[in-house]
VOGU-3710 file (C-alpha; in Angstrom, 3 decimals, decimal comma):
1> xxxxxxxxxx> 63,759/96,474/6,108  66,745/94,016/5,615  64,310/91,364/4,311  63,817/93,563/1,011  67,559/94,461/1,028  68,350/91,015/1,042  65,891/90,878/-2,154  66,937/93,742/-3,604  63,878/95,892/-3,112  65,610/98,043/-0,772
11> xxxxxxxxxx> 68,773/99,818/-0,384  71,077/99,372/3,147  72,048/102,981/3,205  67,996/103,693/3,558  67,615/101,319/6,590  70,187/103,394/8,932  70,173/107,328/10,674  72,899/108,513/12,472  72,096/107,678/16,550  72,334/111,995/17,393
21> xxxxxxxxxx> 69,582/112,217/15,210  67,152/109,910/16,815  67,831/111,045/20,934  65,603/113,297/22,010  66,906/116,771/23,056  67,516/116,797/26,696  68,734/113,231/26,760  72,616/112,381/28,252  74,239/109,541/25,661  76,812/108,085/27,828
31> xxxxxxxxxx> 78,795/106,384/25,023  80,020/103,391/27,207  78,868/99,566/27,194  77,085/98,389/30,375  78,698/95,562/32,063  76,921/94,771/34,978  73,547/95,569/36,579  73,108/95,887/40,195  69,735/96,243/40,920  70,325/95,788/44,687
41> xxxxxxxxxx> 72,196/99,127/44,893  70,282/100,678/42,308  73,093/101,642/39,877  74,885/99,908/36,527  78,338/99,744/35,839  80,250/100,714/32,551  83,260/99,643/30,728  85,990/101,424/32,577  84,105/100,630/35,856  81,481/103,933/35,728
51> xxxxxxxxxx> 79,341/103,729/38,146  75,698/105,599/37,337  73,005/105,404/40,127  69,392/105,534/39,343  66,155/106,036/40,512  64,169/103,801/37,718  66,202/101,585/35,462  64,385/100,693/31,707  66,525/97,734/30,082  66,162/97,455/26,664
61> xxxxxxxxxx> 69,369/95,863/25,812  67,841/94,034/22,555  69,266/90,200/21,823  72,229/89,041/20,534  73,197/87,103/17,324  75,141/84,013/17,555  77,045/82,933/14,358  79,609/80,989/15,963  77,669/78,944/17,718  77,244/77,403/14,023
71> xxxxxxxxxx> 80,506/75,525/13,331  82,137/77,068/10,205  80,482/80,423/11,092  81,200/83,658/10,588  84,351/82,964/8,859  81,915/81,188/6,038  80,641/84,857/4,861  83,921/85,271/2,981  82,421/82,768/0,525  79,890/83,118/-2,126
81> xxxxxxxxxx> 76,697/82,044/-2,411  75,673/82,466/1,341  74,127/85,334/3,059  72,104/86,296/6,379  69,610/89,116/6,496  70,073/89,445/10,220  73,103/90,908/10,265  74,600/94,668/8,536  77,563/93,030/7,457  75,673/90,230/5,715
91> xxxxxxxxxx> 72,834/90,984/4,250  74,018/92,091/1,223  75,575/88,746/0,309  72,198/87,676/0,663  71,124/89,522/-2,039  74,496/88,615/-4,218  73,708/85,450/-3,463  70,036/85,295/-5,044  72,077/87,212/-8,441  74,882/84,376/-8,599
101> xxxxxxxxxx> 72,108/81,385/-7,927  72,094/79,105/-11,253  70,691/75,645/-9,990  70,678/73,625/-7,379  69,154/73,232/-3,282  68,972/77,014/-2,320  68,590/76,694/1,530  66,679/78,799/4,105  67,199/77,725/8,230  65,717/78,868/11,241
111> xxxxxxxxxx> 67,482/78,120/14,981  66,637/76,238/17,710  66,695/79,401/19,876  64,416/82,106/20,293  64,216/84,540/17,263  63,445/88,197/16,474  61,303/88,916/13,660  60,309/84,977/13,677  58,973/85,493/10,160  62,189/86,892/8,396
121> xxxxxxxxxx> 63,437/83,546/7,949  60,741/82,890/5,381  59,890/85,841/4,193  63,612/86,081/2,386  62,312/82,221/0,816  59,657/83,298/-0,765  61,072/86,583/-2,466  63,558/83,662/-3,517  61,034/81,958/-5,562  59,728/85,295/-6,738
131> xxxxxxxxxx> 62,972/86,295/-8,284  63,966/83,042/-9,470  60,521/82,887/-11,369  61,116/86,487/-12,717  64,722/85,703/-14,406  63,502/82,138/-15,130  65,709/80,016/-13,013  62,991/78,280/-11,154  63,209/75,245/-12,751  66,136/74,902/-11,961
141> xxxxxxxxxx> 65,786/75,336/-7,823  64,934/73,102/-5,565  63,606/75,560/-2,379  64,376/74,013/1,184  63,066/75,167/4,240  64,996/74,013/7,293  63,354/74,635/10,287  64,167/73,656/14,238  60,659/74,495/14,883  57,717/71,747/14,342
151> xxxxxxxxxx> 55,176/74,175/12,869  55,529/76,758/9,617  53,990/79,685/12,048  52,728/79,701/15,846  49,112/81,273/15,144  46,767/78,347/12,988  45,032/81,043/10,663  48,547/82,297/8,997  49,902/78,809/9,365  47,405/77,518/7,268
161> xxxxxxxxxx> 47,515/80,553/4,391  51,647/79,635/4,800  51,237/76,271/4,021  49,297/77,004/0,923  51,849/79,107/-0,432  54,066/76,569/0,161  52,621/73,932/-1,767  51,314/76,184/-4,538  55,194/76,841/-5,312  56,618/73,411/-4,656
171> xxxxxxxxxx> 58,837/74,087/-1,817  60,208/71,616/0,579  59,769/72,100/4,262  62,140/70,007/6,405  60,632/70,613/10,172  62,812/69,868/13,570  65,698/70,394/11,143  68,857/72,824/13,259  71,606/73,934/11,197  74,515/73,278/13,051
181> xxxxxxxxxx> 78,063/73,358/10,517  78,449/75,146/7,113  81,696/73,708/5,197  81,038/77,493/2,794  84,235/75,902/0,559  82,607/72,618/-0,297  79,245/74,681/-0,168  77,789/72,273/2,390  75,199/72,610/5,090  74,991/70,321/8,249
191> xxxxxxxxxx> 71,586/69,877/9,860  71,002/68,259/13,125  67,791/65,984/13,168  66,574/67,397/16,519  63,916/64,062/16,927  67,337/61,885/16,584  69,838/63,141/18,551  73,097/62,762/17,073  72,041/62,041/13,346  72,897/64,787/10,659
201> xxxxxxxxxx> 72,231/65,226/7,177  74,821/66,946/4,360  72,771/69,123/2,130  74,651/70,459/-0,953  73,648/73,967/-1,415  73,746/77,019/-4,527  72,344/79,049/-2,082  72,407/79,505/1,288  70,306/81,961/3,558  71,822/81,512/7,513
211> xxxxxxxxxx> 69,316/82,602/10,498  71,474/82,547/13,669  70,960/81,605/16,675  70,215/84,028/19,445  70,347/84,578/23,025  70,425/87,587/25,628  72,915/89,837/25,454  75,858/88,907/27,874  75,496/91,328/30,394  72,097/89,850/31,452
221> xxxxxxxxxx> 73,558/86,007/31,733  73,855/85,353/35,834  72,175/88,269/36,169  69,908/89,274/39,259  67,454/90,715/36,813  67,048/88,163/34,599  65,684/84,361/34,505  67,178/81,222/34,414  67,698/81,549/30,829  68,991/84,879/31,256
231> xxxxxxxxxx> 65,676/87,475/29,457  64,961/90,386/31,563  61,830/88,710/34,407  59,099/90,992/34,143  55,503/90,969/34,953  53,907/90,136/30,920  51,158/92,374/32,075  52,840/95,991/33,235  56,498/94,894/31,841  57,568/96,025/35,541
241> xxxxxxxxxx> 60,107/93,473/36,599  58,769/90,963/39,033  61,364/91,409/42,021  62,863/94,758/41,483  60,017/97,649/41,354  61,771/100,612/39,984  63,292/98,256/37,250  61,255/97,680/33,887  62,043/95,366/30,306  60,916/96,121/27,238
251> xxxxxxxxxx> 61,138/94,470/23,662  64,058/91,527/22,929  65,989/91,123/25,903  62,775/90,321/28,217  60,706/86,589/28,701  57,749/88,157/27,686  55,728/85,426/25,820  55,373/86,782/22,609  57,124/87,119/19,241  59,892/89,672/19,247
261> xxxxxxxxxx> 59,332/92,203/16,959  59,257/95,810/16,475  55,217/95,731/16,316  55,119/94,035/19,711  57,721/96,976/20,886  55,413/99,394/19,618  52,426/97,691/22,143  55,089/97,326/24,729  55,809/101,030/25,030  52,655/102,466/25,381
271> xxxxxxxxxx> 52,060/100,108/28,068  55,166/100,831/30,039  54,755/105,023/29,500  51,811/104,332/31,699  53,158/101,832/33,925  55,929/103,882/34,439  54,473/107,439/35,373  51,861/105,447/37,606  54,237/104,330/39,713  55,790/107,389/39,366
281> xxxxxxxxxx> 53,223/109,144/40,943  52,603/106,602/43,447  50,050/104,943/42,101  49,070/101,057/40,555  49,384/100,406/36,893  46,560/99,755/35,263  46,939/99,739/31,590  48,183/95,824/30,266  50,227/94,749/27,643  48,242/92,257/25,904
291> xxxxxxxxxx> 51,166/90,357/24,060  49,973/92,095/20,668  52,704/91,717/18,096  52,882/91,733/14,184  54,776/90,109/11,542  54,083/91,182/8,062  54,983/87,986/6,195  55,900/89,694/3,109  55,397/86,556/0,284  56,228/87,885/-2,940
301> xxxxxxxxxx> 57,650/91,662/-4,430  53,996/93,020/-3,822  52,236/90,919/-1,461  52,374/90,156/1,677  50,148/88,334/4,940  49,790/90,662/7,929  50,162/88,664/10,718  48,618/90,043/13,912  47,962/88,525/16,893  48,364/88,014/21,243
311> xxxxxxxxxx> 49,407/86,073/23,989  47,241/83,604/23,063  48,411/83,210/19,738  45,003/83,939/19,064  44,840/86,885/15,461  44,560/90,418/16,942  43,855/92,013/13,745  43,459/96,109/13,223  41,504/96,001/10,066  38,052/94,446/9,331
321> xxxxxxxxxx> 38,996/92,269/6,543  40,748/88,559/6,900  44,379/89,459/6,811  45,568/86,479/5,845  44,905/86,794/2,516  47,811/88,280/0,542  47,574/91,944/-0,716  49,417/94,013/-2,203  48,048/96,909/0,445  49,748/94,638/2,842
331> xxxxxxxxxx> 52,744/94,690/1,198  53,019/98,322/0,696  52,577/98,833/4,104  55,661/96,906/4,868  57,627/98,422/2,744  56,687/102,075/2,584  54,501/103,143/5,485  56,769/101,270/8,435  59,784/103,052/8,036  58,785/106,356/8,292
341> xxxxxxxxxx> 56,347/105,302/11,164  59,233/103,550/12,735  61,440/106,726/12,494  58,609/109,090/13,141  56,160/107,511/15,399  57,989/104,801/17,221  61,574/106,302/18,271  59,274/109,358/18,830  57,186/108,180/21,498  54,211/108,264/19,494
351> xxxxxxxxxx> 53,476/104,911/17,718  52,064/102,530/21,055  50,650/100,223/18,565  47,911/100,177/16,597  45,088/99,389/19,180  43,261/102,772/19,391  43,140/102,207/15,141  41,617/98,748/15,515  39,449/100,004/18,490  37,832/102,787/16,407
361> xxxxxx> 37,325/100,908/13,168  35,740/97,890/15,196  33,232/100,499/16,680  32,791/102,109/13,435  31,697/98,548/12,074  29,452/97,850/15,199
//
């Protein structure tokens, strides 16, 4: 929801409950921060040195955002004109930001990490151009896209509708581009030109919108459930980890080869509730996780692409009609069915994605 609160469609106070409200009766809250996993002696430790045994461990320790990894950031947020929808404590100088914008480069990045909610980065661009076009300052802005990656999207079909957009409102898109300094009191922006090491470029900026770079969450760095890079190992099929069989990822934290959204979380879960009680019960898993995820690449204040797709980064789609066109159904989806299906359905336990939806109207077609 913080892409629309960064645009002003949404307030923050809507995006947030109260964490008693959302655990399930029944449920212990230990209040503590885990600081090491020992999957060998199947138990984690806490902050004051806790120590909880277990019979099945579920990590879902989400990512972690990492501002200061960009040299003049987060000390930079105290200035105007720059924002970040990724972050509480930001995202409403994004929206500020887009009120105070008179002319000039307004500036949108995206890291050379791994990202949740890939999209976001763009989406907050193009309800840029929307709002500078409704109080007429469009003329005036020059829109920059500054992206580490070498493509606009991962999946060809929404690529392709992207890049349309793109050129039908004159935006500039600056690829294997890696924002690495902001100088917020000279309003300046330092990109690194990732295809020539060592050469930057000083863009001056009226705007700027920050996407951070991100990593796992300490705790899992050195780990002996993680990888190399330090996501949670698991099997991209069952989401049971690969050395440790009573020990299971879901969502952000894991090296499952997808994009890491909430949609994909959705798929994930109703995977691993039936992973999980198989094993429980002695027996194999045999329900996969396909990859499925969804980003609804919301391109104006009523429309928006649905982006679904797999593994393969091959579309997945739920509804029989191309979904790359932008709707306003899309759109309103987004913004008003998700949230009460993420409150309701998802932290619920009974939103596992929308495959028995796309199943039924697929037969209903045949």
């Amino acid at each position: 929801m913080w892409t629309l609160v960064g645009a002003g469609a949404k307030q923050l106070a809507t995006s947030a409950k109260a964490t008693t409200l959302v655990i399930p009766s029944g449920v212990k809250w230990i209040q503590s921060r885990v600081q090491k996993l020992d999957p060998d002696e199947n138990c984690v430790y806490l902050e004051n040195n806790q120590k909880i045994s277990y019979k099945y461990l579920i990590i879902a320790l989400g990512l972690q955002l990492h501002y200061e990894k960009i040299k003049g950031l987060p000390e930079g947020f105290k200035y105007p004109k720059i924002g970040s929808n990724y972050s509480i404590h930001t995202v409403e100088k994004t929206w500020k930001a887009l009120q105070d914008f008179e002319e000039g480069n307004a500036i949108f990045t995206f890291p050379n990490t791994p990202v949740k909610c890939a999209g976001a980065p763009q989406k907050i661009m193009y309800l840029s151009d929307a709002y500078f076009r409704k109080t007429g300052k469009r003329p005036k802005a020059d829109i920059t896209f500054n992206t580490a990656l070498g493509v606009i999207f991962g999946v060809q079909k929404y690529a392709d509708a992207l890049l349309e957009i793109i050129k039908s409102r004159n935006i500039t898109v600056n690829y294997r581009h890696n924002l690495v300094e902001v100088r917020a009191d000279k309003q300046e922006a330092v990109f690194e030109n990732l295809d020539k090491p060592g050469v930057t470029e000083v863009y001056q900026y009226g705007m700027l919108h920050v996407t951070p770079p991100m990593g796992p969450p300490d705790v899992l760095l050195n780990s002996p459930v993680s990888d190399a890079a330090g996501w949670v190992d698991v099997d991209k099929e069952t989401l049971q980890h690969k050395k440790y069989p009573n020990v299971f990822g879901i969502g952000d934290c894991t090296n499952l080869p997808t994009s890491k959204t909430a949609a994909a979380i959705a798929g994930q879960s109703g995977v691993l509730d039936k992973t999980i009680s198989s094993i429980m019960k002695g027996k194999t898993p045999t329900k996969k996780y396909d990859g499925y995820t969804s980003c609804p690449l919301v391109t104006n204040y009523n429309r928006a692409i649905l982006a679904e797709f797999d593994y393969n980064a091959q579309p997945l789609e739920t509804f029989p009609i191309d979904q790359s066109k932008e709707r306003l159904t899309s759109f309103h989806m987004k913004a008003n069915m998700m949230p009460p299906l993420y409150w309701h359905g998802l932290l619920k336990g009974f939103w596992g994605g929308p495959a028995p939806i796309r199943k039924l109207l697929h037969l209903g077609l045949k």
